[in-house]
C-alpha positions as a Python dict, from the first residue, in 0.01 Angstrom:
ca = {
    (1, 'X'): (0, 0, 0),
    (2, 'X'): (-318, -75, 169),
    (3, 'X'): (-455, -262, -122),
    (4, 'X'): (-129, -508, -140),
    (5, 'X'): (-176, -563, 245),
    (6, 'X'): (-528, -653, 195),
    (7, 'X'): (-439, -863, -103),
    (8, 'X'): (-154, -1072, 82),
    (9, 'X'): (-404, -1089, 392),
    (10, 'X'): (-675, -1241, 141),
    (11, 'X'): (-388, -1478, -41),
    (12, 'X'): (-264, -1627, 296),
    (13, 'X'): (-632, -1708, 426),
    (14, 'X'): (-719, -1895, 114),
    (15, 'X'): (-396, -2088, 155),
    (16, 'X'): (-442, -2190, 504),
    (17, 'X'): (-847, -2248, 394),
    (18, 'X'): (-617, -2522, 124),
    (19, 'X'): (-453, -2680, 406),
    (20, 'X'): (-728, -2718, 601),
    (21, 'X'): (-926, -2913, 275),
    (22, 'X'): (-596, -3080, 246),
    (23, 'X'): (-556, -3223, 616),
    (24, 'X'): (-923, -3323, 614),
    (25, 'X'): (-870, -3526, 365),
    (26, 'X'): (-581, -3681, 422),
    (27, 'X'): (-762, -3756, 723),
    (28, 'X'): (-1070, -3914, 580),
    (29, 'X'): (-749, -4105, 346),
    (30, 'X'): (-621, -4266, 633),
    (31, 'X'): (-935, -4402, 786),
    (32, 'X'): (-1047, -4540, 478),
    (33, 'X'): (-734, -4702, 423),
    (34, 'X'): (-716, -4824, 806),
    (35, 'X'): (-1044, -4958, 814),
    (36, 'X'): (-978, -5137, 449),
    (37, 'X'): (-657, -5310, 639),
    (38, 'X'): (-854, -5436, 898),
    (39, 'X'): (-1114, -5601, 715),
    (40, 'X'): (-826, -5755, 462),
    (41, 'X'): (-606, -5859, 797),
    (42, 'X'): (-935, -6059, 933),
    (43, 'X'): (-1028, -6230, 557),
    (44, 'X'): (-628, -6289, 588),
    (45, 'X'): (-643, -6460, 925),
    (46, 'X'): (-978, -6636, 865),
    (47, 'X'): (-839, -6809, 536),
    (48, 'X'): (-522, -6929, 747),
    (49, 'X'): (-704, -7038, 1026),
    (50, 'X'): (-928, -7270, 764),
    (51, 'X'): (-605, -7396, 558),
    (52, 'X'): (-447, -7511, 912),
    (53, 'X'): (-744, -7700, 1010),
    (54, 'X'): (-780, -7865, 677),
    (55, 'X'): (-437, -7962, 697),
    (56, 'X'): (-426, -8070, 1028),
    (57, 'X'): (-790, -8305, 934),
    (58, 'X'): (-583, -8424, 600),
    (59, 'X'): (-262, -8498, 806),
    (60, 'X'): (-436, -8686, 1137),
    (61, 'X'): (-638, -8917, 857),
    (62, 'X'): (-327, -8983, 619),
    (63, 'X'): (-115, -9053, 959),
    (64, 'X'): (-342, -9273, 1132),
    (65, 'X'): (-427, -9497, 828),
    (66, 'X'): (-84, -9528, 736),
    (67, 'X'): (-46, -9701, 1150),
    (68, 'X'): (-340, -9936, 1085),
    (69, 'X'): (-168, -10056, 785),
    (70, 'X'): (137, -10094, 957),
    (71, 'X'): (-20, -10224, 1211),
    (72, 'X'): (-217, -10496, 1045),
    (73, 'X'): (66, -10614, 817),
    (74, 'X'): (309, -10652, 1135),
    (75, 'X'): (43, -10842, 1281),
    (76, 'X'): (2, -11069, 989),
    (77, 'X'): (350, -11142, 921),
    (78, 'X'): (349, -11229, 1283),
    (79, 'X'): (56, -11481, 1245),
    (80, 'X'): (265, -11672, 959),
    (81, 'X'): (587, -11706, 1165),
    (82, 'X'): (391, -11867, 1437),
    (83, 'X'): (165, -12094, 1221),
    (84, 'X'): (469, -12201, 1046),
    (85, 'X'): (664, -12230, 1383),
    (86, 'X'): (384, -12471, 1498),
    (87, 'X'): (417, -12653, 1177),
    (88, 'X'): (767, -12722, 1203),
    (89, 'X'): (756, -12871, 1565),
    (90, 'X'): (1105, -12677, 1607),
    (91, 'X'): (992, -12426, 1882),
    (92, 'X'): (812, -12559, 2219),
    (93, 'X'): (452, -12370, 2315),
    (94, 'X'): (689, -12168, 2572),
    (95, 'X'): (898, -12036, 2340),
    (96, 'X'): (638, -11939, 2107),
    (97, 'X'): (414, -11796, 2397),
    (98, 'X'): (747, -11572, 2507),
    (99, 'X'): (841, -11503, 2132),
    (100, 'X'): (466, -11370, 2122),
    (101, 'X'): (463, -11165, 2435),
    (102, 'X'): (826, -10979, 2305),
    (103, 'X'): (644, -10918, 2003),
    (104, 'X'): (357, -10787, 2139),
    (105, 'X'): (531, -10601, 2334),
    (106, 'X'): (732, -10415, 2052),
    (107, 'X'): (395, -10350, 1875),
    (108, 'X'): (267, -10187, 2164),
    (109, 'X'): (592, -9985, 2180),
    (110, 'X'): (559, -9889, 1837),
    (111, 'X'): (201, -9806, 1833),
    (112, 'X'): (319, -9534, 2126),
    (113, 'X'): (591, -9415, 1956),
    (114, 'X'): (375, -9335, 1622),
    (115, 'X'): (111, -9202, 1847),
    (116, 'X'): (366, -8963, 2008),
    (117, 'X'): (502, -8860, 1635),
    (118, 'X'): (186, -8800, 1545),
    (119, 'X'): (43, -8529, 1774),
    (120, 'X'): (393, -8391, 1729),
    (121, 'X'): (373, -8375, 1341),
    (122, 'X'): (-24, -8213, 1356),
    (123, 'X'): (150, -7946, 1601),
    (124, 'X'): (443, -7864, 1373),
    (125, 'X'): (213, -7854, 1077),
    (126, 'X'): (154, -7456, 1195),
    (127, 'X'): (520, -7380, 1156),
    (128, 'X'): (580, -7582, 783),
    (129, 'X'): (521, -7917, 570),
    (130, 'X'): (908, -7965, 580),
    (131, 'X'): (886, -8024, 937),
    (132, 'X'): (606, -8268, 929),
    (133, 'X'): (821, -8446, 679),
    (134, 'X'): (1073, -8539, 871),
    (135, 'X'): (898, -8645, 1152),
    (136, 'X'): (710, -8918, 935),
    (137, 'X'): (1043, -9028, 801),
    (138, 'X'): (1195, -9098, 1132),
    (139, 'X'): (846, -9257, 1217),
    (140, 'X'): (941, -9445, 932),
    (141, 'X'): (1282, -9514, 1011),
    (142, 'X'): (1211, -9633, 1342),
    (143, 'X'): (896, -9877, 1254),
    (144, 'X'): (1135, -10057, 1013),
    (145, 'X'): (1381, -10116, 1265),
    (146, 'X'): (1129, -10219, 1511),
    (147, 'X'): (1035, -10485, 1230),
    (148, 'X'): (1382, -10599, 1181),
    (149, 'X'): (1411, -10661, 1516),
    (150, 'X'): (1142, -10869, 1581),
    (151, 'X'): (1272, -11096, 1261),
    (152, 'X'): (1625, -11121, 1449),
    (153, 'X'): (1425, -11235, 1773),
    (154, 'X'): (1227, -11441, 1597),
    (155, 'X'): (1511, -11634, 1411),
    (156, 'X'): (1733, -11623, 1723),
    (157, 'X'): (1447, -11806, 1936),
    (158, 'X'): (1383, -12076, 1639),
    (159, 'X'): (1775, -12178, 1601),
    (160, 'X'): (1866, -12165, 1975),
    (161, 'X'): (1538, -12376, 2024),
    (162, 'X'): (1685, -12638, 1754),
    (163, 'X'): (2003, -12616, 1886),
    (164, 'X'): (1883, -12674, 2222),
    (165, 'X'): (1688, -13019, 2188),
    (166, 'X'): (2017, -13159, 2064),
    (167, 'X'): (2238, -13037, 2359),
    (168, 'X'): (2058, -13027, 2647),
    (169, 'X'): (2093, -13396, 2744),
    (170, 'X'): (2471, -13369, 2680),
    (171, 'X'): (2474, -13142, 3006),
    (172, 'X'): (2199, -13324, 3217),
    (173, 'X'): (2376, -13672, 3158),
    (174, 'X'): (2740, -13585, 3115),
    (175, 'X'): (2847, -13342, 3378),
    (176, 'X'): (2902, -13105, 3095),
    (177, 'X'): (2870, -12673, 3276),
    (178, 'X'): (2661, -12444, 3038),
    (179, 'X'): (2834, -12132, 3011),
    (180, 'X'): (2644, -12054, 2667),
    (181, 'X'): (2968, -12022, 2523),
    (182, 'X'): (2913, -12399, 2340),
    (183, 'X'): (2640, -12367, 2056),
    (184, 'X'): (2562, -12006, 2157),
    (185, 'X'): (2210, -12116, 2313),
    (186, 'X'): (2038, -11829, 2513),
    (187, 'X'): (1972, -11971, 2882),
    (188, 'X'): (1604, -11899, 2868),
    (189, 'X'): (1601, -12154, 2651),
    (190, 'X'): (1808, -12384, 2793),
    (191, 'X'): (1659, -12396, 3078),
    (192, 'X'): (1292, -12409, 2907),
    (193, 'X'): (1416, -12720, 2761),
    (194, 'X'): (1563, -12896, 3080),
    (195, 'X'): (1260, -12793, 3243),
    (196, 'X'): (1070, -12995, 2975),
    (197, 'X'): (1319, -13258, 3017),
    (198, 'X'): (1289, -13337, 3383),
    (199, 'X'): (895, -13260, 3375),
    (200, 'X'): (834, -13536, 3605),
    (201, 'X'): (1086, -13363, 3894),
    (202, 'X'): (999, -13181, 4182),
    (203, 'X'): (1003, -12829, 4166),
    (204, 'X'): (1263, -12759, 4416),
    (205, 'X'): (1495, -13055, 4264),
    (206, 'X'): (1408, -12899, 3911),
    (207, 'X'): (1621, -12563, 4017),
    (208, 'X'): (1880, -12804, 4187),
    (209, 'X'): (1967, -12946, 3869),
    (210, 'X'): (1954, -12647, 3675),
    (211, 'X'): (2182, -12490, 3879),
    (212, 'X'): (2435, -12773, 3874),
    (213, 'X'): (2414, -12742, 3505),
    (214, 'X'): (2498, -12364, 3474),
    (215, 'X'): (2786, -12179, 3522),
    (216, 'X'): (2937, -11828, 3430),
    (217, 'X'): (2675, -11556, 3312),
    (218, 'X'): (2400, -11828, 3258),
    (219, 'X'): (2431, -11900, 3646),
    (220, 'X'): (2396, -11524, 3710),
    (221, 'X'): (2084, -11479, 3503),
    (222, 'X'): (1927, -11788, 3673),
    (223, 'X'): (1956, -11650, 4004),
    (224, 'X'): (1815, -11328, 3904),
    (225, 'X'): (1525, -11456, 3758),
    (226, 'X'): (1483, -11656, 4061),
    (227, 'X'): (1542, -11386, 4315),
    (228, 'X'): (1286, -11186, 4125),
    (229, 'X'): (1013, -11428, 4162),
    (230, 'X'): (1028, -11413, 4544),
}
């Protein structure tokens, strides 16, 4: 009997002597592995960090030579309507300095807006390409509407002027009330032209006669523009 105790005594101490081996190294298992994780989590976030800023370098150059060519060809095509403009003879220097000024002003516009869309696109690059997508089609969208509507001005300001030099004397001479109504002439340019036309006028008998002449909205606008010069 005291031979089996002694045995059993001797059995359990070399199986808690196991466990003890066995814990160590599951120990020495688990700091290996957590110290492997570490170092793959920073070679992980050091390789995302450099894809980001590559991207974000690849996107700012892509986006900011795409709004110099934009840029440069608005520009152009608005050299050629004016040179052509001037050739014509159809448009006084007024009317071409204000068609130049809205234009300008539209291209400054624009050039904000794509500056806006693009710090907004290099920011969204961290969350996904399919974001910075859509923000350079809606950039897209909304510098080809910008360009159609400088077109519309353009043409609107060449056929009112034409328009113009063939009615204006109609109202100066005849009585006849612009209401804009009658050959659908803007009043800036109306009264551009009858400006032009009575040249040799006083000022103050200048805005005599062009209010005599207008009437309805036309009127209204005239005494805006006036009342904001003061």
């Amino acid at each position: 009997m005291k031979k089996i105790r002694q045995e059993n005594e001797e059995f359990r101490m070399q199986i808690t002597q196991v466990r003890e081996v066995v814990q160590e190294q599951n120990k020495m298992l688990r700091a290996e592995i957590e110290e492997k994780g570490v170092n793959i989590r920073l070679e992980i976030g050091k390789d995302v960090k450099e894809k980001v800023s590559e991207l974000k370098r690849s996107i700012e150059e892509n986006l900011l030579g795409e709004i110099q060519i934009e840029v440069t060809k608005q520009t152009d095509i608005l050299n050629r309507e004016i040179r052509h403009i001037k050739l014509q003879g159809q448009v006084h220097e007024e009317v071409i300095h204000n068609l130049k000024e809205n234009v300008d002003k539209e291209i400054e516009k624009l050039n904000g807006t794509v500056e806006e869309q693009s710090i907004s696109c290099i920011k969204s690059s961290e969350i996904g390409e399919i974001n910075f997508r859509r923000e350079i089609e809606e950039v897209n969208r909304k510098m080809q509407n910008t360009t159609e509507e400088i077109l519309r001005i353009e043409e609107n300001l060449r056929q009112n002027s034409r328009e113009g030099l063939t009615v204006v004397p109609n109202y100066i001479d005849g009585g006849i009330k612009f209401d804009r109504n009658i050959n659908n002439i803007h009043p800036e340019v109306f009264v551009t032209i009858v400006q032009n036309k009575l040249k040799n006028f006083r000022v103050s008998k200048k805005k005599l006669i062009i209010r005599n002449v207008l009437t309805g909205l036309p009127l209204l606008w005239y005494c805006n523009k006036e009342i904001r010069k003061i």
